[in-house]
C-alpha positions as CSV (number, residue, x, y, z in Angstrom):
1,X,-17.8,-7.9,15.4
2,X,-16.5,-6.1,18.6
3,X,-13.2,-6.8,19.8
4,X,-14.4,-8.8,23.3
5,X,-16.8,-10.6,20.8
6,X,-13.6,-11.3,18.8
7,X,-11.7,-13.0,21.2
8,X,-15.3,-14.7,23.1
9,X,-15.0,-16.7,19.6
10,X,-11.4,-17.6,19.6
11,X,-11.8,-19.0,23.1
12,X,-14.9,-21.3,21.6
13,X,-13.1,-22.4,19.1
14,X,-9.9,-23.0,21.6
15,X,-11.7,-23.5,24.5
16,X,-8.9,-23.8,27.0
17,X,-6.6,-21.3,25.2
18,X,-3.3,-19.9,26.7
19,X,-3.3,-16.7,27.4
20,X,0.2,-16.6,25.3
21,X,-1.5,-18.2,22.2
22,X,-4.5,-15.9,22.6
23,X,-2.0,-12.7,22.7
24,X,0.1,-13.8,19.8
25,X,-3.2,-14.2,17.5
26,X,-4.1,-10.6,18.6
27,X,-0.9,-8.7,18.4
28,X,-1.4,-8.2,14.9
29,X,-4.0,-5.9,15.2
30,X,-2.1,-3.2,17.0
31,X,0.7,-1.2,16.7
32,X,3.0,-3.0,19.4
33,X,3.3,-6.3,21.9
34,X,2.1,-3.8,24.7
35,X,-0.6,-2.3,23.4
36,X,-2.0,-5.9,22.6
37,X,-1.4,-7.0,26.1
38,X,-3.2,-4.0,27.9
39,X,-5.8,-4.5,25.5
40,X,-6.3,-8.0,25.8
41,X,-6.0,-7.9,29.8
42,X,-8.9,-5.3,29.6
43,X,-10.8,-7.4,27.2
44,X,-10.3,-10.8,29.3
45,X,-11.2,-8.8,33.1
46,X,-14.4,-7.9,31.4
47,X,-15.3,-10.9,30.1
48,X,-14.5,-12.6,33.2
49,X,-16.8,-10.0,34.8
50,X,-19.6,-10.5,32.9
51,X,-19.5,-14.6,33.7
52,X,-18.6,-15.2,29.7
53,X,-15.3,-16.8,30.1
54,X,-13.7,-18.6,33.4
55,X,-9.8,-18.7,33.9
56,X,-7.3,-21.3,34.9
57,X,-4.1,-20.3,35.9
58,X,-3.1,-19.5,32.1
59,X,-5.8,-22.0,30.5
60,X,-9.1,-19.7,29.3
61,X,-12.5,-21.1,29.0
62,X,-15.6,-20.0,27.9
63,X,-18.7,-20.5,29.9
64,X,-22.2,-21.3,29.0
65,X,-23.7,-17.8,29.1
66,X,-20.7,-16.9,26.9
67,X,-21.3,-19.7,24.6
68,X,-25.4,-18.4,24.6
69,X,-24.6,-15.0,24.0
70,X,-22.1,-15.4,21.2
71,X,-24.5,-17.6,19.4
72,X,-27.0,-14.9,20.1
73,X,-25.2,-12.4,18.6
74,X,-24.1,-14.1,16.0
75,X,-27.7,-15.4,14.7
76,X,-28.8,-11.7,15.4
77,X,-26.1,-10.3,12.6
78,X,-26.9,-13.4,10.3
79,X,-30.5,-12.0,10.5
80,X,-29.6,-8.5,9.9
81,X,-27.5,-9.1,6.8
82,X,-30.4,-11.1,5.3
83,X,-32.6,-8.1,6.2
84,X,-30.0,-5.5,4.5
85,X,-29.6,-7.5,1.2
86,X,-33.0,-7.7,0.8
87,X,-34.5,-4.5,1.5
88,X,-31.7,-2.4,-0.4
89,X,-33.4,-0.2,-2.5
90,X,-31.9,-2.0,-5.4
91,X,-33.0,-5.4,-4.7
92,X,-32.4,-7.2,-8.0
93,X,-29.2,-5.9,-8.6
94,X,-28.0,-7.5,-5.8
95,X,-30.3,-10.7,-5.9
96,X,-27.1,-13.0,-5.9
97,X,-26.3,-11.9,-2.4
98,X,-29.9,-12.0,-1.6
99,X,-29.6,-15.7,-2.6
100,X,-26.5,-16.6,-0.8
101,X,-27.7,-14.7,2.6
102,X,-31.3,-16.6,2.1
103,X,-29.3,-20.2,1.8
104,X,-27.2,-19.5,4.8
105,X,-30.1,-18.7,6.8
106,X,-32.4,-21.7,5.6
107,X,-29.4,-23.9,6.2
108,X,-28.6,-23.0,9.6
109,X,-32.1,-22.6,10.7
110,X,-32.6,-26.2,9.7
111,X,-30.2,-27.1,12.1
112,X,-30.7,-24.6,14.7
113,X,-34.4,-24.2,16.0
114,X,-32.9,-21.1,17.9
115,X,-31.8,-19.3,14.7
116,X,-35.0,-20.6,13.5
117,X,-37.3,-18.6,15.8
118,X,-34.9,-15.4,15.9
119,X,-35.0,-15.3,12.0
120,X,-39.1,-15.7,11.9
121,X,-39.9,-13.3,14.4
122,X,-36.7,-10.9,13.2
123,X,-37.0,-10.9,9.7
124,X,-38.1,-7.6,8.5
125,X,-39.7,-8.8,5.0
126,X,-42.4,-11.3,4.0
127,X,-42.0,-13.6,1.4
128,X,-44.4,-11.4,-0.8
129,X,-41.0,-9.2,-0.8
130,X,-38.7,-11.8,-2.3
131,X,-41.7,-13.2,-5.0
132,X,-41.7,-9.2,-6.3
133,X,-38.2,-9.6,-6.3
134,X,-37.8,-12.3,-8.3
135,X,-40.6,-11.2,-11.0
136,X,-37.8,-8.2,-11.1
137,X,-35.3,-10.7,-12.1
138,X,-37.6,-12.9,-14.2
139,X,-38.6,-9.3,-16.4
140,X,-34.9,-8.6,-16.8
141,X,-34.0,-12.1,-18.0
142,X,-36.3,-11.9,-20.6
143,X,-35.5,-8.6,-21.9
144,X,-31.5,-10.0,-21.6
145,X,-32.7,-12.9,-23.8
146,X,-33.9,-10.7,-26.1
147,X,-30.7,-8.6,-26.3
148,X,-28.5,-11.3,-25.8
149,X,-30.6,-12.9,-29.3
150,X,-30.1,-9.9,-31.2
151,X,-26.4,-9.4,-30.2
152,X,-25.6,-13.2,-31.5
153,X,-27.4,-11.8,-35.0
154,X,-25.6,-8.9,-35.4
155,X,-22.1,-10.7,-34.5
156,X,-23.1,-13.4,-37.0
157,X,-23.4,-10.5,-39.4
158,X,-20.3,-8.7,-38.7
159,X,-18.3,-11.7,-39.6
160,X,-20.2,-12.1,-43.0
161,X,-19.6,-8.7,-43.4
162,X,-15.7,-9.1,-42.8
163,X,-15.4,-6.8,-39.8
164,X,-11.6,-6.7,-37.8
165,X,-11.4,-9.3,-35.5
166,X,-8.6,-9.9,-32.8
167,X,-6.6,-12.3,-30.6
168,X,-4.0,-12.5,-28.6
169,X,-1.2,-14.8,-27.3
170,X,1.8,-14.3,-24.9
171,X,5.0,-13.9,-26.2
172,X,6.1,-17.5,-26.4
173,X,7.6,-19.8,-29.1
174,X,4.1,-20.2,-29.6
175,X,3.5,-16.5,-30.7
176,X,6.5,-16.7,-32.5
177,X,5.1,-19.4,-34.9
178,X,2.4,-17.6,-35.6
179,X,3.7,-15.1,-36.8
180,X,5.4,-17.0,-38.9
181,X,3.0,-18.6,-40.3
182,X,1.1,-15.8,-41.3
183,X,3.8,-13.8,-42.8
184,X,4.7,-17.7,-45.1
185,X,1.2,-17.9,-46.5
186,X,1.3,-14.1,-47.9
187,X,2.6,-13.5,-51.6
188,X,3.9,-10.1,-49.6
189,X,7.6,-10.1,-50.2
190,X,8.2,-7.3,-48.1
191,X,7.0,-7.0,-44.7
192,X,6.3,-3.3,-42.9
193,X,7.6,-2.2,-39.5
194,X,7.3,0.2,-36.8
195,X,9.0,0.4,-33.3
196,X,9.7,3.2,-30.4
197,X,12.4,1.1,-30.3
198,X,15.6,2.7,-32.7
199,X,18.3,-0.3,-31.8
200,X,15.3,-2.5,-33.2
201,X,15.1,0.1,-36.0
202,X,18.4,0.2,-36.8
203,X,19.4,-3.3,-36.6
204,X,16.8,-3.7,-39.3
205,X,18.3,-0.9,-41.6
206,X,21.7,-2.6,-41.1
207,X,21.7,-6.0,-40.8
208,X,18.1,-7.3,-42.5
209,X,18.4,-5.2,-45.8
210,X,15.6,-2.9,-44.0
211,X,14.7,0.4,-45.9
212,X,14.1,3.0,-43.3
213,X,11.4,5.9,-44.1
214,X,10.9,7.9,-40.7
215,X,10.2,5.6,-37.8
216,X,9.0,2.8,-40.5
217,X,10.8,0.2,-41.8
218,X,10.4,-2.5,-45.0
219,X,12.7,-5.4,-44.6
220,X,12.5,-8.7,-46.4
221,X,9.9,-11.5,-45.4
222,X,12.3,-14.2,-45.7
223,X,14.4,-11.3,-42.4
224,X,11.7,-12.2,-40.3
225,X,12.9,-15.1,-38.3
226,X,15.8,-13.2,-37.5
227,X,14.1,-10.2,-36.7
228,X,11.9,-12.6,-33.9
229,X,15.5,-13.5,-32.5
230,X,16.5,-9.6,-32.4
231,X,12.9,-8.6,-30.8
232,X,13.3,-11.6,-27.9
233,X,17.0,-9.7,-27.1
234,X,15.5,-6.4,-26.7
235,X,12.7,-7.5,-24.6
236,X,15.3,-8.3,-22.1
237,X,16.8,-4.6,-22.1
238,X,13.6,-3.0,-22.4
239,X,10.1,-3.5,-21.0
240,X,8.4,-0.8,-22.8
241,X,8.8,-2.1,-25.8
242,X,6.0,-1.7,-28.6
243,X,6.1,-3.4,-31.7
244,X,3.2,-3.5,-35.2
245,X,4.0,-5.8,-37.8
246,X,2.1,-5.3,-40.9
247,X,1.8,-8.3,-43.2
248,X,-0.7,-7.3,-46.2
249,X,-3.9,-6.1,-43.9
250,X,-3.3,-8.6,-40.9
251,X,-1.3,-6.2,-38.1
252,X,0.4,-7.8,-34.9
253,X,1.3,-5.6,-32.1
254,X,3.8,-6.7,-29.5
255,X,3.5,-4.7,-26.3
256,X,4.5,-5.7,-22.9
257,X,5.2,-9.1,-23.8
258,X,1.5,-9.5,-25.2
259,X,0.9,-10.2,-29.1
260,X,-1.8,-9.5,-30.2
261,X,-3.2,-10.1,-34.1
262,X,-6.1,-8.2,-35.8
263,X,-7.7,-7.9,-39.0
264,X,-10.0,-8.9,-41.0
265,X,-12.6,-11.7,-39.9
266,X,-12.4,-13.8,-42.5
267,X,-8.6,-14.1,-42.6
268,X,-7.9,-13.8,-38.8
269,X,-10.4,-16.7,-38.2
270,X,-7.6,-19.0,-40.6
271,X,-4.9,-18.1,-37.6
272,X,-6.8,-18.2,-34.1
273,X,-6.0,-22.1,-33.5
């Protein structure tokens, strides 16, 4: 849309504007107050020139050849979107916005017998274009069905088959619990720990009877609540923070305030709700 087309609108749906009101909802579009004035002015004196828009001391109007031609041009570009989102050479991957410019046009041609016309003798398809179209879409849709069939099989089968699974929470009291509640139903006495964090490391060596081996750490399951308290604290002081808590062959990974908990199917499945 053209800049004079720009403002023709803003008068329709103003009609009787100020000039100050129609400045101030323009200035944001250039660099300066000035430039928006002398643009404005020039956009306004042709306007006026062309019989589109009448003034009144500060009171702007539009006129009935503007109101014609804006509704012109605008039908015109409704038409040529419909035209371009049906005859891109890649019509059914972009069917939904072949859809949505089809039911714009349907609906405003029903209440416009202008548009109506323009659209019939503008459109540059025939409906013979839009039923190979959707035979397009119908032949995919079946071959997704078939995919999307198989896919549910072989999912089905993974989880029989005990492959890792995953899911995640925020860090929250909520998260918190969890892990709790997976580290109380294992006969692990010992839990295992890693961190690129060494004041984490280090309060676990000293203060929750931790053994330290490298960058690991083994500390007592019975440490872990305190640890949780200890892991919140340094959250605060340090946003890259990455945690992995291994309890038997479940791991939870703590990383920018996002657990997440993997392993196997079977036993994850017990913890997701």
């Amino acid at each position: 849309m053209t800049a004079r087309e720009t403002i023709l609108l803003m008068v329709k749906h103003s009609d009787g504007i100020d000039y100050n009101e129609l400045l101030s909802r323009t200035t944001s579009n250039y660099s300066n107050i000035n430039s928006a004035r002398a643009a404005l002015s020039r956009s306004l004196k042709d306007l006026n020139a062309l019989g589109l828009i009448e003034k009144e001391k500060q009171k702007i109007f539009i006129t009935k050849a503007g109101e014609e031609l804006l509704n012109k041009n605008m039908k015109n570009k409704l038409v040529l979107k419909l035209n371009e989102s049906v005859l891109f050479d890649q019509q059914a991957k972009n069917v939904s916005q072949i859809v949505k410019n089809l039911a714009t046009t349907i609906q405003r041609s029903e209440e416009d017998k202008d548009l109506l016309n323009v659209a019939r003798n503008s459109v540059s398809f025939h409906v013979s274009d839009l039923e190979k179209i959707f035979k397009e879409v119908e032949d995919k849709k079946k071959k997704f069905e078939i995919v999307s069939s198989a896919l549910e099989n072989h999912i089905e089968k993974l989880k029989k088959l005990n492959f890792r699974d995953s899911f995640k929470f925020n860090w929250s009291k909520e998260a918190k619990e969890k892990i709790l509640e997976i580290a109380k139903k294992t006969k692990q006495k010992e839990i295992f720990f890693e961190s690129n964090s060494e004041t984490l490391l280090n309060i676990i060596a000293e203060n929750l009877e931790g053994k330290k081996k490298g960058d690991d750490v083994f500390f007592p399951k019975n440490k872990l609540k305190e640890l949780l308290q200890d892991i919140e604290s340094e959250f605060e002081r340090n946003d890259k923070l990455v945690i992995s808590i291994f309890v038997e062959d479940l791991k939870i990974k703590i990383e920018e305030s996002v657990v997440e908990f993997s392993g196997p199917f079977k036993k994850i499945k017990k913890f997701k709700n």
